[in-house]
C-alpha positions in Angstrom: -7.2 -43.0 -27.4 -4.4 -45.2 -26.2 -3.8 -46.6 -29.7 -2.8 -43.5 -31.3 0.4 -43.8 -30.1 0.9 -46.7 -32.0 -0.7 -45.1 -35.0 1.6 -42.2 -35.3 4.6 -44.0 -34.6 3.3 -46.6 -37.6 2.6 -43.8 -39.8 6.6 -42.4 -39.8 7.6 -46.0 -40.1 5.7 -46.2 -43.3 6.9 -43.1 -44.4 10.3 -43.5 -44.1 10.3 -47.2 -45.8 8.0 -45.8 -48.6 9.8 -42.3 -49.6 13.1 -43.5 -49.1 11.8 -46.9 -51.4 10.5 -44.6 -54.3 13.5 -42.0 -54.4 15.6 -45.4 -54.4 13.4 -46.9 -57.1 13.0 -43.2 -59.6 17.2 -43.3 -59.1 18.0 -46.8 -59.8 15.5 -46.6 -62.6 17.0 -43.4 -64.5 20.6 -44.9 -63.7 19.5 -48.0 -65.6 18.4 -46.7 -68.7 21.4 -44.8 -69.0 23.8 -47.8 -67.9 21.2 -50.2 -70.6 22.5 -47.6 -73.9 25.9 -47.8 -73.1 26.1 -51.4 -72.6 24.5 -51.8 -75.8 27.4 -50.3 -77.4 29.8 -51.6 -75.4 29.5 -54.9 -73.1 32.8 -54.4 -71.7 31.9 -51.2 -69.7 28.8 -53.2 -67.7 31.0 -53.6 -64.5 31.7 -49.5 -64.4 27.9 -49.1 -65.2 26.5 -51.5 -63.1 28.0 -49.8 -59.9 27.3 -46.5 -60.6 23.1 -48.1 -61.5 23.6 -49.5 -57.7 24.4 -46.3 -55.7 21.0 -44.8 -55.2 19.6 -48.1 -53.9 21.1 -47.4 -50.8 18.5 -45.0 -49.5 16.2 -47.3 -50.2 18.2 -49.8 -47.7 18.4 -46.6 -45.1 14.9 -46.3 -44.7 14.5 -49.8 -44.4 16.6 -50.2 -41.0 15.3 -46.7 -40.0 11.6 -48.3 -39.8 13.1 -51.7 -38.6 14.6 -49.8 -35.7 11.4 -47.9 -35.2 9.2 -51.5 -35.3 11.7 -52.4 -32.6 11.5 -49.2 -30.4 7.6 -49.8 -30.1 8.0 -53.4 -29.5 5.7 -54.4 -32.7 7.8 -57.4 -33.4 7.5 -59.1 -30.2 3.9 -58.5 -31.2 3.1 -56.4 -28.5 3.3 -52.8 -29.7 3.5 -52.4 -25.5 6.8 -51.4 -23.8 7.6 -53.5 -20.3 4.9 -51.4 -18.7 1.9 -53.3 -20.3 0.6 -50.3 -22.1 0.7 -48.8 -25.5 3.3 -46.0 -26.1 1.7 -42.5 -25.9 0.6 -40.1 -28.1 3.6 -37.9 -27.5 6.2 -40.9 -27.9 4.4 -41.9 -31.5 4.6 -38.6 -32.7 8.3 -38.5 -32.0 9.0 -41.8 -33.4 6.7 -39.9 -36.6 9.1 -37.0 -36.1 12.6 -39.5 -35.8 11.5 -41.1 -39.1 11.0 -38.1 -41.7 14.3 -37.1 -42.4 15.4 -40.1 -44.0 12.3 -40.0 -45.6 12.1 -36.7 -47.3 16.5 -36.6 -47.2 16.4 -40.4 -48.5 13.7 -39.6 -51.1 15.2 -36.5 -52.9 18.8 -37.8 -52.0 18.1 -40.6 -54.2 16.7 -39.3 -56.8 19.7 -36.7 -57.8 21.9 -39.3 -57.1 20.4 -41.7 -59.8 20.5 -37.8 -61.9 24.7 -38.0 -61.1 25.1 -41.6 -61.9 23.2 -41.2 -65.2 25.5 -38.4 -65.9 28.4 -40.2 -64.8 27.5 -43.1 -66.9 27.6 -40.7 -69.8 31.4 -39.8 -68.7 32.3 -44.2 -68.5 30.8 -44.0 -72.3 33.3 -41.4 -73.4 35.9 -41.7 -71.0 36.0 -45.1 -69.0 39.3 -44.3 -67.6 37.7 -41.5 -65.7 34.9 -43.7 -63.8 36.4 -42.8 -61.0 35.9 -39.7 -60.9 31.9 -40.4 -61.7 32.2 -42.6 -58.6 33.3 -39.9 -56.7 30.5 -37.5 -57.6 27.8 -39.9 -57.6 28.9 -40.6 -53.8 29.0 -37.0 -53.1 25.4 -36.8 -52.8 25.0 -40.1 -50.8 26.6 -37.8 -48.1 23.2 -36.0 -47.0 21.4 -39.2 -47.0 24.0 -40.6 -44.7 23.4 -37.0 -42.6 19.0 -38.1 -42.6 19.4 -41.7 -42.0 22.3 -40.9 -38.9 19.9 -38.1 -37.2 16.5 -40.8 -37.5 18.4 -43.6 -36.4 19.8 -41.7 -33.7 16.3 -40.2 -32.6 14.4 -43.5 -32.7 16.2 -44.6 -29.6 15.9 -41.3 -27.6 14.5 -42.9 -24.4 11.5 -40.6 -23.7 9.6 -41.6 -27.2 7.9 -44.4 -25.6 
């Protein structure tokens, strides 16, 4: 069918939005807690809380411009889902856009989610030692390194040429 193309291509889209949303979501969510209990105790610490709660979201953000960039590729926002050629993109070229979208969406989900596991941890060392938020900083963005690594290999691969 010439639709599938279009199908498969849709289905990695949604994938990589999704996962990459719900890792980003579980992270930000077990960040907050943390970052809610020391607050309580101390207000003035919400600024060094507050950015360590925001550093899983970004996976969240990755996925998002990886299945922008895919909705692009395929031409869905021109409403077309057709390259210049007046036909839908192959089987073959939605299954590698499928392919281009899961490793931000498996790297962006569990990325996330140890992340928001180092920034609750690190929010533990801001309650103890705020002076050393730095250092929590700096391990919390450790891990943002491989979803960096997942979102750079499916951004790159949703504009190999041959997909559509």
């Amino acid at each position: 069918m010439e639709i599938m193309g279009v199908v498969y291509a849709m289905i990695g889209i949604g994938l990589a939005v999704i996962l990459s949303g719900i890792g980003s979501s579980i992270g930000v969510s077990r960040a907050s807690q943390a970052a809610a209990g020391v607050v309580a105790e101390d207000p003035d610490k919400f600024m060094k809380c507050l950015l360590l709660t925001l550093l899983p979201a970004t996976q969240g953000i990755y996925g998002f411009i990886v299945g922008f960039m895919g909705l692009i590729k395929i031409q869905a926002l021109a409403g077309f889902m057709m390259p210049a050629t007046g036909t839908y993109i192959s089987v073959g070229g939605g299954l590698g856009i499928m392919a281009a979208c899961i490793p931000i969406a498996v790297g962006g989900l569990a990325s996330a989610i140890y992340q928001g596991n180092v920034a609750v941890a690190s929010i533990g060392l801001v309650a103890k030692k705020p002076e050393e938020s730095g250092k929590g900083m700096l391990m919390t963005t450790m891990v943002e390194t491989y979803a960096l690594l997942s979102f750079l290999v499916s951004f790159l691969a949703v504009f190999i040429p041959n997909w559509v």
